[in-house]
NUKEDREN-213669 format. One record per residue (C-alpha): x, y, z. Coordinates in steps of 0.5 Angstrom, whole numbers, plus 500, padded with zeros to 3 digits. Layout:
XYZ ...
***
This chain:
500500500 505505500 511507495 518509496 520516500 519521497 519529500 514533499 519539496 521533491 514532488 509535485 503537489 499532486 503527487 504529495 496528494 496522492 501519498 497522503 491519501 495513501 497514506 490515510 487508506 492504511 491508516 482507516 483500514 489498519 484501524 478498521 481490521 482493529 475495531 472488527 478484530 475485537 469484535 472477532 475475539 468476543 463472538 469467539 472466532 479468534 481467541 485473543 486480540 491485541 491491535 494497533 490502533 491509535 499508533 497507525 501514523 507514526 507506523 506510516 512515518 517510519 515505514 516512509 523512512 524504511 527501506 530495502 535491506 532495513 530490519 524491523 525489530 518490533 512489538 506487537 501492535 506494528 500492523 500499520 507499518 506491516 500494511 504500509 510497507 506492503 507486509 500484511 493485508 487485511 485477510 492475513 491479518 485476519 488470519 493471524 487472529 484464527 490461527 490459520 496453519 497455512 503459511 500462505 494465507 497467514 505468512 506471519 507464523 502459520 498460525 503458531 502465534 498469536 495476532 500482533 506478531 509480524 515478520 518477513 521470510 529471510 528464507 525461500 523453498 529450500 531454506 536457503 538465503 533469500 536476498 535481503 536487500 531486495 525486500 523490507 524485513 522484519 525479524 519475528 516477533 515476541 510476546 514477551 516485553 522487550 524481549 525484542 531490543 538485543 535482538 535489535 541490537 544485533 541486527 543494528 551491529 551487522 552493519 557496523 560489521 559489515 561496513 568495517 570488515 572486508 571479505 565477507 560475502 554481503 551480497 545478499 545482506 548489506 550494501 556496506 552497512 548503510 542499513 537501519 534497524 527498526 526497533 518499536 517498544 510500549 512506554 511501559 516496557 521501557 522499564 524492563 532491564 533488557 530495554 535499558 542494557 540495549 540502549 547502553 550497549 547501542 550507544 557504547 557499540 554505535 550501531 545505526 539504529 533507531 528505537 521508538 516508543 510508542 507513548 500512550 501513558 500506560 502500561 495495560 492498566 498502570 499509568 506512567 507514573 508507575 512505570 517510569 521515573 518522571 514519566 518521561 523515557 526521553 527525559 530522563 535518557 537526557 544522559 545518552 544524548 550526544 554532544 560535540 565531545 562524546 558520542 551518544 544518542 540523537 533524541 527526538 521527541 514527536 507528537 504521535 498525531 502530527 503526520 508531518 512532524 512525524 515524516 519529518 522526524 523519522 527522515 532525520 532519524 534515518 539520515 541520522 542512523 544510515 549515514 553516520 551510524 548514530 543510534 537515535 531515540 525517537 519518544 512518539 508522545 502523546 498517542 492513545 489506545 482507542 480499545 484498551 490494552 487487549 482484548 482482555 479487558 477494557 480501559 474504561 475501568 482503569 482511565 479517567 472521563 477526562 482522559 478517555 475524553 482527551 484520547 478521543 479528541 486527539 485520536 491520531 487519525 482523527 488528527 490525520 483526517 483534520 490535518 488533510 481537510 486543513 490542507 485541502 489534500 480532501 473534502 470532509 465528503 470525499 474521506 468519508 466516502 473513502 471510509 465507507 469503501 474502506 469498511 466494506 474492503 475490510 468486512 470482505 477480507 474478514 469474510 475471505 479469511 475466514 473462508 479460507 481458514 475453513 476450506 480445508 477442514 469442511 474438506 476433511 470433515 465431509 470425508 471422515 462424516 462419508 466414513 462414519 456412514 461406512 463404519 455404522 452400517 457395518 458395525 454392531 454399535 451403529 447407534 453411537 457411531 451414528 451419534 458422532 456422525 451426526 455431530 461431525 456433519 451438523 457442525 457448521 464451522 468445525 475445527 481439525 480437533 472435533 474431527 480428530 476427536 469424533 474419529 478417536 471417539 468412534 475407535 472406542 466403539 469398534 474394539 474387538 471389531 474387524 472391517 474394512 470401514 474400520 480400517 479405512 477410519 484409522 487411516 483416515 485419522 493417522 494421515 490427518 493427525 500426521 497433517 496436523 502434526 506438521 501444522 504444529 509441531 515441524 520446524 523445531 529443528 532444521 533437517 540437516 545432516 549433523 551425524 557426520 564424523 571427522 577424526 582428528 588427525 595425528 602424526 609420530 610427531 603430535 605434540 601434546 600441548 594444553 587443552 586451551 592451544 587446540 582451541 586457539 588454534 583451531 578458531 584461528 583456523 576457523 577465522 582465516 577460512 569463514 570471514 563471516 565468522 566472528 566472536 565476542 564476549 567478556 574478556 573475550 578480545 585483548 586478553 583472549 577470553 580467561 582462559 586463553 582460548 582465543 590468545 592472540 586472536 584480536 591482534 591478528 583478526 582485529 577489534 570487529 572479528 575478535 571482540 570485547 562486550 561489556 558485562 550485558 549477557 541479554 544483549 551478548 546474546 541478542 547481538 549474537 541473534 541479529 547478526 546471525 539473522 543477517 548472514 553473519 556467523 557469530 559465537 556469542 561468549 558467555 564467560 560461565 554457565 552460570 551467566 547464562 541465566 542473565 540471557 535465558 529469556 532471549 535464549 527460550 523465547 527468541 532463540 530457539 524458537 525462531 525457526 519453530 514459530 516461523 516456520 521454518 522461513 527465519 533463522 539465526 545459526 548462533 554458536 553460543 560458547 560458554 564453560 562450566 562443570 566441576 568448578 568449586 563454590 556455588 556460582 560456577 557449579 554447572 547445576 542448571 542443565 536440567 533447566 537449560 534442557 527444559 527451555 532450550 529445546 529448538 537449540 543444541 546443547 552440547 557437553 564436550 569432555 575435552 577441548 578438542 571435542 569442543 573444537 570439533 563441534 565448533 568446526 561442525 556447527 559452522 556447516 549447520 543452521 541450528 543455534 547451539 550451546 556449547 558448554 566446555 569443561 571449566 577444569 580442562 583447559 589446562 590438562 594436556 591433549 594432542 594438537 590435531 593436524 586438521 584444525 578446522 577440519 575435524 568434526 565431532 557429530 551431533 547426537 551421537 554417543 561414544 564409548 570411551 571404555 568397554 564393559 560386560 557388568 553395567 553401562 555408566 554414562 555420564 559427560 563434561 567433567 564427571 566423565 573424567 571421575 568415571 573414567 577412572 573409577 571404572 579402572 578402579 572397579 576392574 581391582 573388585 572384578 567388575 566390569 564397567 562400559 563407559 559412555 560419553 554422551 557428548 551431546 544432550 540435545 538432540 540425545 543418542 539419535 542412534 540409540 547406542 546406550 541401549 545396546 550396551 544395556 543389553 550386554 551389560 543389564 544394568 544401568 547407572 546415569 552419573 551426573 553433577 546436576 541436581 536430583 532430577 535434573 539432567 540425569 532423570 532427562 537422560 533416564 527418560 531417553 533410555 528407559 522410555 524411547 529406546 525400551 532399555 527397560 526391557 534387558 534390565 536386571 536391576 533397578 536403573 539408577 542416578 547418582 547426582 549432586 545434592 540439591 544445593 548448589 556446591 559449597 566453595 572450597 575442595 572440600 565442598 566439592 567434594 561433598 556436593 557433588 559426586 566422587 569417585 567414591 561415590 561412583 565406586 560405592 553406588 556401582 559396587 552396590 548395585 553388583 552385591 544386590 546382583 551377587 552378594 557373594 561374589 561382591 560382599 556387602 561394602 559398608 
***
């Protein structure tokens, strides 16, 4: 709906004209879908409704400034800008709001979020790279608040990367960094921590970036004076504005009602951001919410007469519509006639959405009612099949779950029953709930080959070196061969991250490639997202494992649901790099696995026991487009390992276990540090004549995809999980994929059983380590017991 930016001094007035009344049609009909959205949610088509109504002119003026390559980083009341730069139409907007599975009709996230969530597709057929340069992009969409702003950074500060660093292959992604990133925030959520580290960051990082706040003095029900000190973002951000002497921020503040204010403002920010890579704060006051919050709840319990008074007069297009009578651009008559056109467009695009959305489902349900008709007549329960064939049939606007229920149903009645109608349900009911599954549980992961192995390769001549060397060695090699590949972090660049694994890398590959971030997790993280939705193929470095709980957000609810909830039409292949296990005291403990497998899944989460493990799955996810954790081992840097002659080469597979040590009496699996402890106490164990197989699981998510462990429980009848996690954590994980999907329960000869740290974090101190987690006395102890209850007089009682 809108053209390319074009000022007024540079067109003809009729042509200003004609882009105002443009613009004025997409401002009615994004409200128009509002008003009828909400009506939507209360008559129950649509579950939820959160619009963008009273924010539709600013949205125009940002979109007028929007360009080719651009990047949106939003919220979720963005519909206006979508419409204006030609990203949404009416009838997908509608079938945003019913949840529509077919990406055509609702290119948005096929129906796996909910309304108010925009992107664009970065991705074509195949899942390759489409050219972003040649569209307006937006990244996908959050609900959570400010969630969307270190993503936004990231997208800002590829391209920084991209005009600073030469050799990296920008065709598709850049024009030399002369891209902006476009984020949009509530007033309210500027209160969140992520808003105020990204805006730290941005400034300290200088990325073209340009932030709006939506201000409309609340935040759902509580006012600003709530949520922000003076009630005034822009105010007290008075700090980060730039000067002659310091860079810093350029902040404007702009009437959300007044469109050439807003043109005006949204031009200078983007000469501002574009040319100079400036950060810009644009502070849109004085906007309204015309419907309240969402549609779960009204305003008129929570605002005053005199502000829903005052909402109603300066309603930003009702200002818009004056300003274009004041100026002659159109009569009062003629907008009104636009208006009524424009209701009835939009009463057909709710109808067609709604068409559509149904199509294929009264498709379906005339199948499965011809079915059921089979099924009665043959079947000895007619009377009840004929019930749920008659609910099926008289169900006007059915939805795939009353079919799969009423065919799940009708199953119940034909037990003992053998027929060919029978037979053609349950098939019937496989395929379509094998439909249904790809409508709403596919593109959690990429389909990618990651099985593949590389061993390192040695020679006579292979020195042994400290662990951190193979992985210094090996980024340097990854860093001369992939010039998009780039890493940052604390104390990541001049002293080459704190244990030296990055050791003289900055000097070589430079500030931009090999770089130091201040102490901000969230926006690390959200750096690492934007640039990788942009081509780059950044490590994000988060210093412990511990730390990463300060990013956890981003990680659960972008991250490793980017792909998911775009279905498969966005990715950010981030690496990020992190160490932990095994190190004394309560903060460096490494007991957050169970958590991180509970939130992370749509990422690899990856347990090295040694440093050229590590380098071997850094060497792999290069080649990959899933985002990963890699978790290296604290206490392992220092211990010596054999330098391969392949770096950069060499590939350890993903998912794919390894036994380090074979056995015939019990299976021991475990992984990261405590490997090492197991390792050792399994030597020990063969002075009691036992025999122990040790298994390296090296990789949690996705876990043993070719079901290894069991085979070995089915030589050795016992089982035994060894993990540093708390009781429950990722050892009852581990459990449950043994036992539950690979059946290990059958070649069971005694109890399966863990051993894990207590639930308290470790206490400090060799001595708290060694009461916390577990020892290789332990090991022995709980081993040995299993074996006497096996053979007590083989292997009399311990103690």
């Amino acid at each position: 709906m809108q053209s390319e930016t074009q000022t007024e001094n540079s067109i003809s007035f009729d042509e200003f004209k004609s882009q105002v009344l443009e613009d004025y049609r997409t401002a009615v009909t994004s409200r128009e879908c509002s008003l009828l959205g909400r009506r939507e949610v209360l008559t129950g088509k649509a579950k939820f409704g959160i619009f963008g109504d009273g924010k539709e002119v600013p949205q125009l003026a940002m979109a007028k400034a929007f360009k080719n390559g651009d990047f949106r980083s939003g919220y979720y009341r963005d519909q206006t800008f979508m419409m204006a730069i030609n990203e949404l139409t009416p009838e997908q907007f509608f079938a945003g709001l019913y949840a529509d599975s077919n990406i055509e009709n609702e290119p948005m996230s096929a129906g796996r979020q909910m309304g108010g969530h925009f992107m664009t597709h970065s991705l074509d057929e195949n899942g390759e790279w489409k050219n972003l340069m040649e569209q307006k992009n937006s990244s996908s969409d959050i609900s959570p608040t400010a969630g969307q702003m270190p993503r936004l950074l990231g997208l800002a500060q590829a391209s920084k990367i991209y005009r600073n660093v030469d050799g990296i292959p920008a065709a598709k992604f850049s024009d030399k960094g002369n891209e902006v990133a476009w984020g949009t925030i509530g007033n309210a959520s500027t209160s969140e921590g992520h808003f105020w580290e990204t805006i730290n960051a941005a400034g300290v990082l200088q990325v073209p970036m340009v932030m709006s706040v939506w201000d409309d003095e609340y935040g759902i029900s509580v006012h600003a004076r709530h949520q922000t000190t003076k009630e005034n973002i822009s105010e007290i951000l008075k700090g980060f504005q730039r000067d002659e002497e310091n860079d810093g921020y350029e902040i404007i503040v702009v009437k959300g009602w007044d469109y050439p204010a807003l043109v005006d403002a949204y031009e200078k920010a983007s000469q501002i951001a574009r040319n100079e890579h400036c950060p810009v704060l644009i502070h849109v006051i004085e906007l309204t919410q015309p419907q309240g919050h969402s549609t779960s709840g009204s305003h008129e319990r929570y605002k005053s007469e005199e502000r829903l008074a005052w909402e109603k007069e300066h309603d930003c297009n009702l200002q818009f519509r004056k300003w274009i009578i004041e100026n002659n651009f159109a009569t009062s008559d003629e907008l009104e006639t636009l208006e009524k056109e424009i209701k009835k467009e939009i009463r057909g695009a709710k109808h067609n959405a709604w068409t559509a959305y149904l199509k294929p489902t009264l498709k379906k349900q005339k199948e499965l009612v011809a079915i059921l008709q089979e099924v009665e007549s043959q079947s000895s329960n007619a009377n009840f099949i004929k019930t749920l064939r008659k609910e099926v049939s008289e169900n006007r606007e059915p939805l795939k779950k009353d079919l799969v229920t009423a065919a799940r149903q009708s199953l119940r009645y034909l037990i003992g029953e053998d027929s060919s109608a029978k037979e053609n349900l349950i098939t019937w009911l496989n395929n379509f709930v094998e439909a249904c599954a790809d409508d709403y549980s596919s593109y959690l992961y990429k389909k990618e080959e990651i099985s593949t192995e590389v061993l390192p390769a040695y020679s006579d001549e292979t020195e042994e070196v400290d662990a951190r060397i193979v992985l210094r060695d090996n980024f340097d090699t990854i860093f001369s061969n992939h010039p998009n590949t780039l890493i940052f972090g604390e104390d990541a660049g001049e002293i080459g991250d704190v244990n030296q694994g990055l050791e003289g890398l900055q000097k070589k590959f430079g500030e931009f490639r090999v770089s130091d971030a201040g102490i901000r997790e969230a926006t690390i993280l959200g750096q690492g997202i934007g640039m990788a939705m942009r081509g780059l193929r950044p490590i994000a470095e988060i210093q412990y494992l511990d730390y990463v709980m300060y990013c956890l957000q981003g990680m659960t609810d972008d991250l490793a649901t980017l792909h998911y909830r775009t279905k498969g039409k966005q990715k950010a292949p981030l690496i990020v790099r992190t160490r932990g296990h095994r190190l004394e005291g309560i903060w460096h403990s490494g007991s957050q696995m169970g958590g991180l497998l509970n939130l992370l899944r749509g990422m690899y989460v990856l347990v090295p026991r040694n440093m050229t493990k590590a380098a071997g799955f850094y060497n792999h996810l290069l080649e990959l487009d899933t985002p990963a954790l890699v978790i290296e081992c604290l206490n392992g840097y220092r211990l010596k390992e054999k330098l391969p002659e392949n770096l950069g080469e060499f590939k350890t597979p993903i998912g794919v276990t390894e036994t380090l040590t074979e056995g015939t009496d019990i299976t021991l699996v475990s992984y990261g540090s405590t490997l090492r402890i197991v390792e050792e106490v399994a030597k020990q164990l063969m002075e009691v004549d036992i025999s122990a197989e040790v298994i390296d699981v090296q990789s949690l998510l996705p876990f043993d995809r070719n079901h290894d462990i069991v085979k070995s429980v089915q030589k050795t009848n016992r089982l035994l999980v060894i993990d540093e996690d708390v009781p429950g954590g990722a050892s009852a994980y581990i459990l449950q994929k043994i036992l539950e999907e690979q059946n290990a329960y059958r070649y069971l000869d005694s109890k399966p059983q863990t051993l894990t740290a207590k639930e308290h974090r470790p206490a400090y101190g060799t001595d708290g380590d060694y009461f916390s987690k577990p020892s290789a006395e332990d090991i022995f102890e709980k081993v040995y017991g299993i074996m006497h209850e096996t053979n007590p007089n083989k292997y009399p009682k311990l103690r």
